[in-house]
Structures are given as C-alpha cells and as structure tokens.
C-alpha positions as a Markdown table, in Angstrom:
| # | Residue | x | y | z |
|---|---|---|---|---|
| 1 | Unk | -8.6 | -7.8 | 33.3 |
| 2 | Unk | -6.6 | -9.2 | 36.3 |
| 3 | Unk | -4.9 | -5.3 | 36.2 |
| 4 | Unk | -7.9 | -3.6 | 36.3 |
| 5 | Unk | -10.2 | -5.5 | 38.5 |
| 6 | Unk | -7.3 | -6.2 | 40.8 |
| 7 | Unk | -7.9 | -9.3 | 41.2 |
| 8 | Unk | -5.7 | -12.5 | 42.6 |
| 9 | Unk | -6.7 | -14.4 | 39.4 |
| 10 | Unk | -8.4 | -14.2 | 36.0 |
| 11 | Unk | -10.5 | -16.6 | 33.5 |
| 12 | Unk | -9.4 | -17.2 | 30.1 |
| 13 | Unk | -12.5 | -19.1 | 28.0 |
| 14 | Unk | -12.9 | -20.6 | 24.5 |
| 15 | Unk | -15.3 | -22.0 | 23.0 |
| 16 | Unk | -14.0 | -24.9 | 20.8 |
| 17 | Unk | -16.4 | -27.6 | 18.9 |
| 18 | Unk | -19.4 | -26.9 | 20.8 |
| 19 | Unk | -17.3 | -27.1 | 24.6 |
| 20 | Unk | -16.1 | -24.3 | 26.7 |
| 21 | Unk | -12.6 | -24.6 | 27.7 |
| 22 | Unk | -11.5 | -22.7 | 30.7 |
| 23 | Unk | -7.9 | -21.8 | 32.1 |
| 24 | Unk | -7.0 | -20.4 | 35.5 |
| 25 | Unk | -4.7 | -17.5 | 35.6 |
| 26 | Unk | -3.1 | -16.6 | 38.7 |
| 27 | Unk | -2.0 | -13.0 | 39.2 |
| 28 | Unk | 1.7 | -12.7 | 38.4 |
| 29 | Unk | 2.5 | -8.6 | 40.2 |
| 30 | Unk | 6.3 | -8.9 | 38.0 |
| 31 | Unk | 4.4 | -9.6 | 34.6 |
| 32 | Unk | 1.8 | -6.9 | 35.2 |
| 33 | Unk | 4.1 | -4.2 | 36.6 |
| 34 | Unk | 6.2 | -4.8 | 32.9 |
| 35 | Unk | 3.2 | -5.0 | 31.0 |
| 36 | Unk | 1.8 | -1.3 | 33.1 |
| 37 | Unk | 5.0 | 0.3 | 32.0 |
| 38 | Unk | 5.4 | -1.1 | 28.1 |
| 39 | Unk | 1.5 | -0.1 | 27.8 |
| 40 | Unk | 2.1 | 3.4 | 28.8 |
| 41 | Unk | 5.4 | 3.9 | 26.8 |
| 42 | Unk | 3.2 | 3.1 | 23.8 |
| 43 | Unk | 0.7 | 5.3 | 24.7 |
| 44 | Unk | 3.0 | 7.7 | 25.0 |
| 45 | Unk | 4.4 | 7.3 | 21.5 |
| 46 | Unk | 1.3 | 7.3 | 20.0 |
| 47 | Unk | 0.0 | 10.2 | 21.7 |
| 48 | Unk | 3.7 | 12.1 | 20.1 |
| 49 | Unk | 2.9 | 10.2 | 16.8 |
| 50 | Unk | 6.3 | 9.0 | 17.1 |
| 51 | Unk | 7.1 | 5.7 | 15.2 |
| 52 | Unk | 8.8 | 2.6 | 16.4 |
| 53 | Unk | 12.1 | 2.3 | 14.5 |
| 54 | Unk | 11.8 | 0.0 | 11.7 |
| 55 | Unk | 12.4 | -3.7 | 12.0 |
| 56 | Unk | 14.3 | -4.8 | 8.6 |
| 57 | Unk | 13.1 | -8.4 | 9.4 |
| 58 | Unk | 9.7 | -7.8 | 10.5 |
| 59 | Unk | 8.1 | -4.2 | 8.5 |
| 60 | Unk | 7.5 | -3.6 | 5.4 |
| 61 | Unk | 9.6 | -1.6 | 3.2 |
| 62 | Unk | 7.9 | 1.9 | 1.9 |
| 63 | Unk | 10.1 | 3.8 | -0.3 |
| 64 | Unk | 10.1 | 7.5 | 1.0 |
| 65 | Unk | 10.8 | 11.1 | -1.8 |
| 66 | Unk | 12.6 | 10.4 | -4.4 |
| 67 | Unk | 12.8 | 6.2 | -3.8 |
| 68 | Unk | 8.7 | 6.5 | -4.6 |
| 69 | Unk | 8.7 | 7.1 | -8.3 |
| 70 | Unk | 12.0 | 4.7 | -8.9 |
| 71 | Unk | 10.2 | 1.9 | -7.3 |
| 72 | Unk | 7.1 | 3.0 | -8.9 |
| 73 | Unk | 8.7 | 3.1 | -12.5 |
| 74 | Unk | 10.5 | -0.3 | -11.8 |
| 75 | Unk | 7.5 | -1.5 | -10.2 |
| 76 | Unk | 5.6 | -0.5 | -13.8 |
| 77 | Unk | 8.1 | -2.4 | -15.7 |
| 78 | Unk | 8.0 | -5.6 | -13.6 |
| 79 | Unk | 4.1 | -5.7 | -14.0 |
| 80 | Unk | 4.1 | -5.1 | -17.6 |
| 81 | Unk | 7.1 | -7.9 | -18.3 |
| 82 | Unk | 5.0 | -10.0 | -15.5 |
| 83 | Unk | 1.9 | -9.4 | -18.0 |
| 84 | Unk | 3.5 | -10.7 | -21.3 |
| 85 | Unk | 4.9 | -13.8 | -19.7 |
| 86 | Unk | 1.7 | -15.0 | -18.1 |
| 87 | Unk | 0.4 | -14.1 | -21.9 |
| 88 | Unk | 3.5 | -16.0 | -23.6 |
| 89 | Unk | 3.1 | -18.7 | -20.6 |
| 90 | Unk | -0.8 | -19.7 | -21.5 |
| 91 | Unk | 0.3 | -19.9 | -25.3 |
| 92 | Unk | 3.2 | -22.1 | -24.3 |
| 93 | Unk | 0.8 | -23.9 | -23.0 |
| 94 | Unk | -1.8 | -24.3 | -25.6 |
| 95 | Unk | 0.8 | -25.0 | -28.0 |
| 96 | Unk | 1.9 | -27.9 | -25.7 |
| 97 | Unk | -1.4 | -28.9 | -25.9 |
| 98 | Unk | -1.5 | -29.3 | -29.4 |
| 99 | Unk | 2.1 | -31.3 | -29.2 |
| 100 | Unk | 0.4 | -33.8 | -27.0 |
| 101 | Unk | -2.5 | -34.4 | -28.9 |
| 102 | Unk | -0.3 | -34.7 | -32.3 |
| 103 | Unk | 1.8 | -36.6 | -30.3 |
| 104 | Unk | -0.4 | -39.3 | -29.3 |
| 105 | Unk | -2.2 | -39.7 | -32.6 |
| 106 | Unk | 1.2 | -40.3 | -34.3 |
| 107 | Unk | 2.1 | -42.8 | -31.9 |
| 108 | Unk | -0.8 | -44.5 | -32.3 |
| 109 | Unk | -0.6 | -44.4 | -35.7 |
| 110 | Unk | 2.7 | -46.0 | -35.7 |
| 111 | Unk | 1.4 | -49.4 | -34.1 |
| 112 | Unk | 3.9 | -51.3 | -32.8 |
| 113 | Unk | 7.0 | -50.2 | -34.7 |
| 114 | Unk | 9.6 | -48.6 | -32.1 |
| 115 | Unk | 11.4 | -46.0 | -34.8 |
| 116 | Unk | 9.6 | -43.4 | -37.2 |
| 117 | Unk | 11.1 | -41.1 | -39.5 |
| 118 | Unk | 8.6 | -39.4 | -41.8 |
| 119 | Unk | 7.5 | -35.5 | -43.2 |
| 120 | Unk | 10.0 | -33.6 | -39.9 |
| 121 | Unk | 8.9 | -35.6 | -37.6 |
| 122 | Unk | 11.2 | -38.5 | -35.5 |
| 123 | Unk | 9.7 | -41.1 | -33.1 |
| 124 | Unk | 11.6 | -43.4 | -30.7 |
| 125 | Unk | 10.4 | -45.6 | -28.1 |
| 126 | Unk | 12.5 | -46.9 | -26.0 |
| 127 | Unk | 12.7 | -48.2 | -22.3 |
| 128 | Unk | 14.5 | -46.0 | -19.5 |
| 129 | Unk | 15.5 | -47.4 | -16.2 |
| 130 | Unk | 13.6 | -46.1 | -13.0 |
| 131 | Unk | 14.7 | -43.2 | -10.9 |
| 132 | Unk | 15.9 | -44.3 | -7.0 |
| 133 | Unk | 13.9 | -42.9 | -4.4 |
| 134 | Unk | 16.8 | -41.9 | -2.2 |
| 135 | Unk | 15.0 | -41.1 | 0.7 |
| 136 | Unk | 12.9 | -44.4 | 0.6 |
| 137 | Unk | 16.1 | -46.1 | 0.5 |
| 138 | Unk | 17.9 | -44.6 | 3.5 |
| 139 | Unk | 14.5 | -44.8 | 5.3 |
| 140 | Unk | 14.7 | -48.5 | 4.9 |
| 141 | Unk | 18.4 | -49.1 | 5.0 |
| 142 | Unk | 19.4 | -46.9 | 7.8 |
| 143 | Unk | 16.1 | -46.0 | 9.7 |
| 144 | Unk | 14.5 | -42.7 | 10.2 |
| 145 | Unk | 16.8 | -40.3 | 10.7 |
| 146 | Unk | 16.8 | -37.2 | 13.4 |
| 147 | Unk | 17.6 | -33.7 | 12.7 |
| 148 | Unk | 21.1 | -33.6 | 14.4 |
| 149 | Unk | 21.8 | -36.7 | 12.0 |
| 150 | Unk | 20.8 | -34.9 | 8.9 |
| 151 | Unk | 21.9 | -31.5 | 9.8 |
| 152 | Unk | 25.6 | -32.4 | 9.3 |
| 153 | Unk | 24.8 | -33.9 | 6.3 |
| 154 | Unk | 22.3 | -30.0 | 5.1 |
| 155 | Unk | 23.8 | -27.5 | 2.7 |
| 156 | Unk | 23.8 | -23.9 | 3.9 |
| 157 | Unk | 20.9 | -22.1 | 3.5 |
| 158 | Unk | 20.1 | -19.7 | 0.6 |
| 159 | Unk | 18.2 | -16.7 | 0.4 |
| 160 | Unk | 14.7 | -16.6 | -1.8 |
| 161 | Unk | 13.2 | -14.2 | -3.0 |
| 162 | Unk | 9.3 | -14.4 | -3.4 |
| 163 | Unk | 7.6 | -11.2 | -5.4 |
| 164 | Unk | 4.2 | -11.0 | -6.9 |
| 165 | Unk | 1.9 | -8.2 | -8.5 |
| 166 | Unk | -1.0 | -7.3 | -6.7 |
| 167 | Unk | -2.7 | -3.7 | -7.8 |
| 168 | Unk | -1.4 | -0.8 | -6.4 |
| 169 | Unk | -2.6 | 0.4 | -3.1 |
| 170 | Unk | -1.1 | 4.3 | -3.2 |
| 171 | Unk | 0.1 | 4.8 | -6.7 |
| 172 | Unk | 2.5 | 7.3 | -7.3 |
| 173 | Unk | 2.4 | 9.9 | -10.4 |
C-alpha cells in the first residue's frame, strides 16, 4: 500500500482479543524498489506459464510419463499392505484384550501364591527394580543444561521418513 499510494509510511492493524493493535511502517525506497522488480519478474513468468524450478526441499514431488503408473502401481500396493495391517493391527488388539482380561482373572484366582503352573498356562510374580530417570538425575545433579553443553554430547541426526495414505487426488489408469 505504501508503493501504491506513495506514501512516506503505512499502517499495519490487527485485531487481537477484542483490541486493535497498530504498527507504524516507515517507507523503506531499497525494500520497495526489490520488491517492484521480484513482483514483475513473477508476473512475467506467469504471464509465459513458465514454472519456477523445483525446490527438492520445499515442492512436492509429482511423478511425470512413465514415473506415473510406477508410483501409481507401488502406491496400490502400499495402500493395500497399509489396509491389512490396520485390519491385522485392531485384531492384535482385540486379542490383547482378551489376554488381559484372562490375565487378571487368573491372577486373581491365584490369591496370594507367587508361582502357577496349571492347563499351559505359567504365572510369576515377582518384584523388578525401578527404571532411572536419567534426565531427572542430571537435572538435579548437574543443573539444567544449555544447548552448546548438550550438543557435544547429540548423536548425528538421521533421516525419517513419514508416509501415510490419503485417497487419491488424480488417479492414474
């Protein structure tokens, strides 16, 4: 608005729990001449339809020819494999259900004995010693700790991979 109207300065308002909040912004003639130019070289490649190169880090990848129906076939199988273990996962977890409640009923029925050994089935009870909360422990013993402390102390970073299954927004036959 400061570019168009020409102005010296500019108003930027929000509106934030039931207040306006208001910031003065003073013309800056480098920043506007930069943003002039940038605005009209993208105009200019949209008026050519001409694309940006890709960013690896930023864009999206979209398989182009031949690349379409291998990701598309592959993309077929992952959904169908993802299918059956969500299937398979939910009985796992039923079944674990069933342990539990088995479980607790046997181990009440075996009062206050710690050992049972009867029709397949083995009880123990036992007593196990508690985990250490490490980070409790340096906390306390050492104070918190900044980042330069604990960087030499950080492993290298990995590399994760995150994929889901969503429906298909352009299928592919």
């Amino acid at each position: 608005q400061i570019l168009v109207a020409n102005s010296t300065r500019g108003w930027l308002v929000f509106y934030y729990e039931d207040q306006l909040i208001e910031f003065e912004i003073q013309r800056d003639a480098a920043f506007l001449t930069e943003l002039q130019e940038t605005a009209l070289q993208f105009w200019e490649l949209v008026q050519t339809k001409k694309e940006p190169s890709k960013c690896p880090e930023q864009d999206c990848f979209v398989p182009k020819g031949e690349a379409q129906y291998r990701w598309t076939s592959l993309s077929r199988q992952y959904c169908s494999a993802h299918a059956e273990v969500v299937r398979l996962e939910n009985h796992i977890k039923s079944l674990k259900e069933e342990m539990r409640d088995a479980q607790s009923k046997l181990v009440a029925m075996m009062g206050n004995y710690a050992h049972a050994d009867y029709a397949g089935v083995k009880l123990s009870r036992y007593m196990m010693a508690g985990t250490v909360d490490y980070k409790q422990l340096a906390t306390d013993k050492l104070g918190e700790l900044d980042e330069q402390v604990l960087a030499a102390y950080r492993k290298a970073p990995q590399e994760r991979l995150r994929i889901s299954t969503n429906k298909p927004e352009q299928p592919v036959e």
